[in-house]
C-alpha positions as CSV (number, residue, x, y, z in Angstrom):
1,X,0.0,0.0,0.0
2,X,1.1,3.5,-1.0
3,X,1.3,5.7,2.0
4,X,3.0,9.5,2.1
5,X,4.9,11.8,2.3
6,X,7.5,10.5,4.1
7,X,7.9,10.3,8.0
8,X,9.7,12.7,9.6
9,X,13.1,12.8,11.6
10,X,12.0,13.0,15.2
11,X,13.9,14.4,18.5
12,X,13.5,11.9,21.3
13,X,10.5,9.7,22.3
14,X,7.7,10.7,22.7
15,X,5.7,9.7,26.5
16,X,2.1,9.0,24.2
17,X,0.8,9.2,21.1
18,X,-2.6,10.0,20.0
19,X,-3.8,7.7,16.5
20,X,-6.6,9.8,14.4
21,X,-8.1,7.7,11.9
22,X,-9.6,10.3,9.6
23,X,-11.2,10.4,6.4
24,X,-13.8,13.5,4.7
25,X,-13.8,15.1,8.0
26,X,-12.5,18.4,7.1
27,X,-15.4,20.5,8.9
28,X,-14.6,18.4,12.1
29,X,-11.1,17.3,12.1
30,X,-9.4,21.1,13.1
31,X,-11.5,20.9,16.6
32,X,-10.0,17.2,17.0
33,X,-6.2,18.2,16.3
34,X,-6.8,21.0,18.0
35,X,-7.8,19.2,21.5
36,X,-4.2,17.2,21.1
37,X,-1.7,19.9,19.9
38,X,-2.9,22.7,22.2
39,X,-1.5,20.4,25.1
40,X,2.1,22.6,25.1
41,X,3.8,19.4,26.5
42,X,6.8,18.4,23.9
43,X,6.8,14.7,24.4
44,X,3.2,14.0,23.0
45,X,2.9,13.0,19.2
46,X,-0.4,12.9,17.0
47,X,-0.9,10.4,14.3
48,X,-3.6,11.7,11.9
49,X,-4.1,8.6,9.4
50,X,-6.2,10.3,6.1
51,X,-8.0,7.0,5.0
52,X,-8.5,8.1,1.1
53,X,-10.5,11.4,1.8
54,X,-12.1,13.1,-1.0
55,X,-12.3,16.6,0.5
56,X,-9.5,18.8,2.0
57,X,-8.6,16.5,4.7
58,X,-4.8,16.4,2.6
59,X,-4.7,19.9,1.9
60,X,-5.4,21.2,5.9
61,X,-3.3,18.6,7.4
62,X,-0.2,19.8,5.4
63,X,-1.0,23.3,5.7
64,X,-0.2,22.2,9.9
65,X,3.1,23.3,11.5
66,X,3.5,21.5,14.7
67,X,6.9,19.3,14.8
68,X,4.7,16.7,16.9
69,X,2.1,16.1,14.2
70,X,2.8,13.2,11.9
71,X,0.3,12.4,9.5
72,X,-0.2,9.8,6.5
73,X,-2.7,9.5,3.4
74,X,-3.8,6.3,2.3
75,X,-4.8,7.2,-1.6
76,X,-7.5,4.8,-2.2
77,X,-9.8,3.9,1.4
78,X,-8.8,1.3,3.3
79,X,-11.1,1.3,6.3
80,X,-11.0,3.2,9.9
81,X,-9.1,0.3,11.5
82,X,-6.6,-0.2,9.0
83,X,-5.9,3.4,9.5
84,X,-5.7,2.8,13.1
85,X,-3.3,-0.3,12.8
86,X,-1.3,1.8,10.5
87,X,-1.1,4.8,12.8
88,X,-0.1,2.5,15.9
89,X,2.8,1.3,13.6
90,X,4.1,4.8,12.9
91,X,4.0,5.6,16.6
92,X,6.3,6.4,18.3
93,X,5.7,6.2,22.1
94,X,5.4,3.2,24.4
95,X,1.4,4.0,25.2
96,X,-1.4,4.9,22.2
97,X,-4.2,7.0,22.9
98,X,-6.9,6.4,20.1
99,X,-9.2,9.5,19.4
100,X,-12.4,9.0,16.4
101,X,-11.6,12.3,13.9
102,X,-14.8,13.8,15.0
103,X,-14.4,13.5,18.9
104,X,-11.9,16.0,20.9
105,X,-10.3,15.2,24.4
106,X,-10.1,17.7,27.2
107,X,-7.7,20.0,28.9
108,X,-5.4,18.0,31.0
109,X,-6.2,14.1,29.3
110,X,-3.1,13.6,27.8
111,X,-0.9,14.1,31.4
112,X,-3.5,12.4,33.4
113,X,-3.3,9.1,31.0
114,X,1.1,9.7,31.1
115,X,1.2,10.1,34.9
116,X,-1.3,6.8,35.3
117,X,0.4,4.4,33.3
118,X,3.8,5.5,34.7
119,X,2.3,5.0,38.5
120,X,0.6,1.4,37.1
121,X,2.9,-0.8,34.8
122,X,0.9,-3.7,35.5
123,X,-2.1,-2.0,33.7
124,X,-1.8,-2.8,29.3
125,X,-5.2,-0.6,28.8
126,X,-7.5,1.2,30.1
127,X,-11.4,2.6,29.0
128,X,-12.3,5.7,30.4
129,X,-16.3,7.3,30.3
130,X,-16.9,10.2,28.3
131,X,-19.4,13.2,27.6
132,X,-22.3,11.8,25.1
133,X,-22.6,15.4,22.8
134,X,-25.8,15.6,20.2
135,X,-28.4,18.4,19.7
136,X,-30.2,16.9,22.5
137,X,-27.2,17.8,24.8
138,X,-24.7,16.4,27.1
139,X,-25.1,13.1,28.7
140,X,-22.5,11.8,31.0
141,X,-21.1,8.3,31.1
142,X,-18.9,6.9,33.7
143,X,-17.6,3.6,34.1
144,X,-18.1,1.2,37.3
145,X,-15.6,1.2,40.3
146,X,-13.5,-1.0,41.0
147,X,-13.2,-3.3,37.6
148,X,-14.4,-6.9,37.8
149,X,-12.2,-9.0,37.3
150,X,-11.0,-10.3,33.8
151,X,-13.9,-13.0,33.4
152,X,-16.6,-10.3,34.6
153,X,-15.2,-7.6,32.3
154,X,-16.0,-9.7,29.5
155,X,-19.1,-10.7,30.2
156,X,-20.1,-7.2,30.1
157,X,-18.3,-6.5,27.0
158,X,-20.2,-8.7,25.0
159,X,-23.0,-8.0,26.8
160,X,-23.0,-4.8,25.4
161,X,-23.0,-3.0,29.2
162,X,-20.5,-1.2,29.2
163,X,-20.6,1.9,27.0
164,X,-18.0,2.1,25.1
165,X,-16.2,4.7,22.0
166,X,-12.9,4.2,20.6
167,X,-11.6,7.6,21.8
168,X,-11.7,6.7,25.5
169,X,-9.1,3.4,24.7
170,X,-5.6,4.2,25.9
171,X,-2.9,1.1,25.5
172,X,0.5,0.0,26.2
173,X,2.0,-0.5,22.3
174,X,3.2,-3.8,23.3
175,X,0.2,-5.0,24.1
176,X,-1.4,-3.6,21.2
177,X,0.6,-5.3,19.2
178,X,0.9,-8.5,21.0
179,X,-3.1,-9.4,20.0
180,X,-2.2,-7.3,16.2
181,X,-4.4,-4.6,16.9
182,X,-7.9,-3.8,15.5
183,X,-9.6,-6.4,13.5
184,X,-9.2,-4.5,9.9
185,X,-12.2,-7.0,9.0
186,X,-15.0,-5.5,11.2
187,X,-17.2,-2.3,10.4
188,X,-18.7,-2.2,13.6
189,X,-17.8,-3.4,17.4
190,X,-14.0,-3.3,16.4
191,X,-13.7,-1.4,20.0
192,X,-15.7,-4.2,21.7
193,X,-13.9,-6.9,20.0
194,X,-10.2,-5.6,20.5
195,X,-11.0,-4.9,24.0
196,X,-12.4,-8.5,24.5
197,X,-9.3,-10.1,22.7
198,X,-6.8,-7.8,24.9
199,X,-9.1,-8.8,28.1
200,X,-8.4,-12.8,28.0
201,X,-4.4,-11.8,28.3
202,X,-3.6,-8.6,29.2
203,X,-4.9,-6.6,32.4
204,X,-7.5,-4.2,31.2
205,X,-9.4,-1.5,33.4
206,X,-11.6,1.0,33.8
207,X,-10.7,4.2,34.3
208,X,-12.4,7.1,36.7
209,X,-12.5,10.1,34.5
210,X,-14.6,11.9,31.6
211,X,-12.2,13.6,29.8
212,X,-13.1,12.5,26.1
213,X,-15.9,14.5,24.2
214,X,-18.0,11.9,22.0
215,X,-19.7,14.2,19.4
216,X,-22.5,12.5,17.7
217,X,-22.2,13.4,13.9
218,X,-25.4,12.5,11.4
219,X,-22.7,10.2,9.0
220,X,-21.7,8.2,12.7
221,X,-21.8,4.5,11.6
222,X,-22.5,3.5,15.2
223,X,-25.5,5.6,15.3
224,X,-27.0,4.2,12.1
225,X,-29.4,1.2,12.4
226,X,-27.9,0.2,8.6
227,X,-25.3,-2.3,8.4
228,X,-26.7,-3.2,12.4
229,X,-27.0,-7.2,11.4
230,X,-24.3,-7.5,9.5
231,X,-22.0,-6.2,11.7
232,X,-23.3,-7.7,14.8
233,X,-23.1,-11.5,13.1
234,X,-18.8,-10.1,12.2
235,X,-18.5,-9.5,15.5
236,X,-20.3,-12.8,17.2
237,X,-18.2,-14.8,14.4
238,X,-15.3,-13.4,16.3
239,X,-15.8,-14.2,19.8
240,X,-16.1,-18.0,20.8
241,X,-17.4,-17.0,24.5
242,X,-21.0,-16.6,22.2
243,X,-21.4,-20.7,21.5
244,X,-22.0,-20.5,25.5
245,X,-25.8,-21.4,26.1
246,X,-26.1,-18.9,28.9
247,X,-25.4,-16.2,25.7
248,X,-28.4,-17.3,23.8
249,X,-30.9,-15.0,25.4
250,X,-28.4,-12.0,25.1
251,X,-27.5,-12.6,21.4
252,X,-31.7,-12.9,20.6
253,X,-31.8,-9.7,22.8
254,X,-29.0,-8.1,20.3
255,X,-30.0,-9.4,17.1
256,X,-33.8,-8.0,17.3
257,X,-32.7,-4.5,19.4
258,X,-31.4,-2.9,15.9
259,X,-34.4,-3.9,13.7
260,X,-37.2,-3.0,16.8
261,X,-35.2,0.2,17.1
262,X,-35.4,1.1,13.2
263,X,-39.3,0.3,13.2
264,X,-40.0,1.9,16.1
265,X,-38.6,5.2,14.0
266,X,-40.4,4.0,10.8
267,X,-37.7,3.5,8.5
268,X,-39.6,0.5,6.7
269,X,-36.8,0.5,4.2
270,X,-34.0,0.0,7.1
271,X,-36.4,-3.1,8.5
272,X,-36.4,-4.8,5.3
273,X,-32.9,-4.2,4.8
274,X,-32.0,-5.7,8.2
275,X,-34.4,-8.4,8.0
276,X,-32.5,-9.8,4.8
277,X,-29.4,-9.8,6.5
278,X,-30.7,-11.6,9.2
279,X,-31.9,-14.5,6.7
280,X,-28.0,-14.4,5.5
281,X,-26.2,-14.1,8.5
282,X,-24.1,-17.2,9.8
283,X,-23.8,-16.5,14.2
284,X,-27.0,-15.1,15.0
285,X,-30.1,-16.9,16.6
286,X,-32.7,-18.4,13.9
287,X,-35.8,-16.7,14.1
288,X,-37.7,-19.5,15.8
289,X,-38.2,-18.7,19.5
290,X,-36.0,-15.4,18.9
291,X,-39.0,-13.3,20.8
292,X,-39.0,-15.2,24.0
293,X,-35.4,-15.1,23.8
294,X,-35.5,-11.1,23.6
295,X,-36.9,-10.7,26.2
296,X,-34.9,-13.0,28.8
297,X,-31.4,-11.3,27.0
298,X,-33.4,-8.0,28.0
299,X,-34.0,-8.7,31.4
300,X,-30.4,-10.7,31.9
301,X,-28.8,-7.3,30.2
302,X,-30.7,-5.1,32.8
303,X,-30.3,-6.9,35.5
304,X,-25.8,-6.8,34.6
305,X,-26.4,-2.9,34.2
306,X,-28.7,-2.7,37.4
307,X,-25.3,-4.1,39.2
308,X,-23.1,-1.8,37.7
309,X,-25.0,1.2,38.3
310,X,-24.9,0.6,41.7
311,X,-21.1,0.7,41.5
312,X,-20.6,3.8,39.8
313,X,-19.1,6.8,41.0
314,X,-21.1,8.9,43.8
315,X,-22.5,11.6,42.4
316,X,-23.4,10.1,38.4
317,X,-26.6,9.6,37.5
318,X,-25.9,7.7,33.9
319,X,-26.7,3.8,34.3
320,X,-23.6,1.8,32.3
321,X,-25.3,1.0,29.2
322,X,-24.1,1.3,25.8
323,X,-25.6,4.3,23.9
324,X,-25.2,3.6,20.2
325,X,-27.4,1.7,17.6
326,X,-24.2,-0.3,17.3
């Protein structure tokens, strides 16, 4: 693959760097760079990956003059976590920060995650909660306290309780690398399903703060109910832990959620759409007995979140459940 311009010659290494998978995001993408770069600490480094943009994604980023910016263009689209493999591997710091091109981090994020990983080198990755910004305002996620344990956390990942954006994922490189990154395959639930592989090996927490704005853009895949079966039966197909009987109400629960959610909004189209998919997918429930099992997945799911929100932080109102059409 063709990537440029050429990398440049850097002066020492950088504590963290921050990967930006970006492409067509030119009306967003200045409010992104700018929540990194205006950080005056010198030993940060941003990544922006331009995945094939169309627009004047190429032409901004070079017009840029920050010595801690590096940034590469893929010229034909090769898909958001390609981009993100492919920015971890021009990296140059022990510890990644991910951050979506239309999201922004706030004041003080970058030292925080620096001066935590220093202080805890038995921790490969942590998943912090964020600020949930639409029209209909601000909505405030935090994640539980203390972290279950490995087997718990995992549960709840594929569960879909914990909520969950790839701008809150900070990880050591090596173990980034150690379980080869994001799944370049998936289209959905690639933060889910990385998270889940680095979970069965790797000690993976979550963290207390807030500090990552998650802006809800109308072109946000994960907000879309389109593409909702076929990504969910990817991402099932992926994790073994599903062939588990105790998972069969949870992945009716899944499977119909999307579709209900669609008619419920009256895109007819989207329904038929998803329903087809369904027919063709290859991990998720048959339709027979897929209504009782909705709602036994819906009451296991709310009866995991009821636990958790009972463990969240004094003070937050949010329950921990995910937030996205996924």
């Amino acid at each position: 693959m063709n990537i440029m311009p050429e990398k440049p010659v850097r002066s020492g290494i950088p504590s963290l760097s921050v990967v930006v998978p970006a492409k067509d995001r030119r009306n967003c993408l200045p409010r992104t760079i700018a929540s990194v770069l205006s950080d005056p600490r010198p030993d940060i480094e941003l990544v922006v990956v331009d995945d094939g943009s169309i627009d004047d994604t190429p032409a901004y980023l070079a017009s840029l003059d920050d010595p801690r910016l590096v940034w590469r263009r893929f010229p034909t689209p090769s898909g958001a976590n390609q981009a993100r493999n492919e920015g971890a591997a021009l990296a140059g710091a022990p510890l990644i920060a991910f951050l979506d091109s239309d999201d922004a981090f706030t004041p003080g994020r970058l030292g925080r995650l620096i001066d935590f990983f220093d202080a805890n080198p038995d921790v490969a990755c942590t998943i912090d909660g964020f600020d949930d910004v639409s029209h209909g305002g601000h909505r405030l996620h935090r994640l539980p306290q203390p972290t279950p344990v490995a087997e718990r956390l995992i549960q709840l990942l594929l569960c879909h309780c914990v909520p969950l954006t790839n701008s809150t994922v900070t990880v050591r490189r090596a173990a980034f690398e150690a379980v080869g990154g994001y799944d370049p395959r998936l289209k959905r639930h690639q933060d889910r399903e990385f998270l889940v592989r680095l979970g069965r090996q790797r000690k993976v927490i979550f963290g207390k703060a807030t500090d990552v704005l998650k802006y809800r853009e109308p072109n946000s895949i994960s907000h879309a109910h389109a593409g909702y079966i076929e990504g969910l039966d990817d991402f099932v197909g992926c994790c073994p832990e599903y062939g588990a009987e105790h998972y069969r109400p949870i992945l009716s629960y899944l499977t119909l959620r999307g579709i209900l959610k669609a008619a419920a909004q009256g895109r007819l189209g989207t329904v038929v759409k998803e329903m087809l998919a369904w027919r063709r997918a290859r991990n998720l429930p048959a339709a027979s007995g897929i209504l009782a099992g909705y709602f036994d997945g819906r009451a296991q799911r709310r009866e995991l979140e009821q636990g958790l929100a009972g463990r969240i932080n004094a003070g937050a109102a949010q329950a921990a459940a995910t937030t996205s059409a996924e």
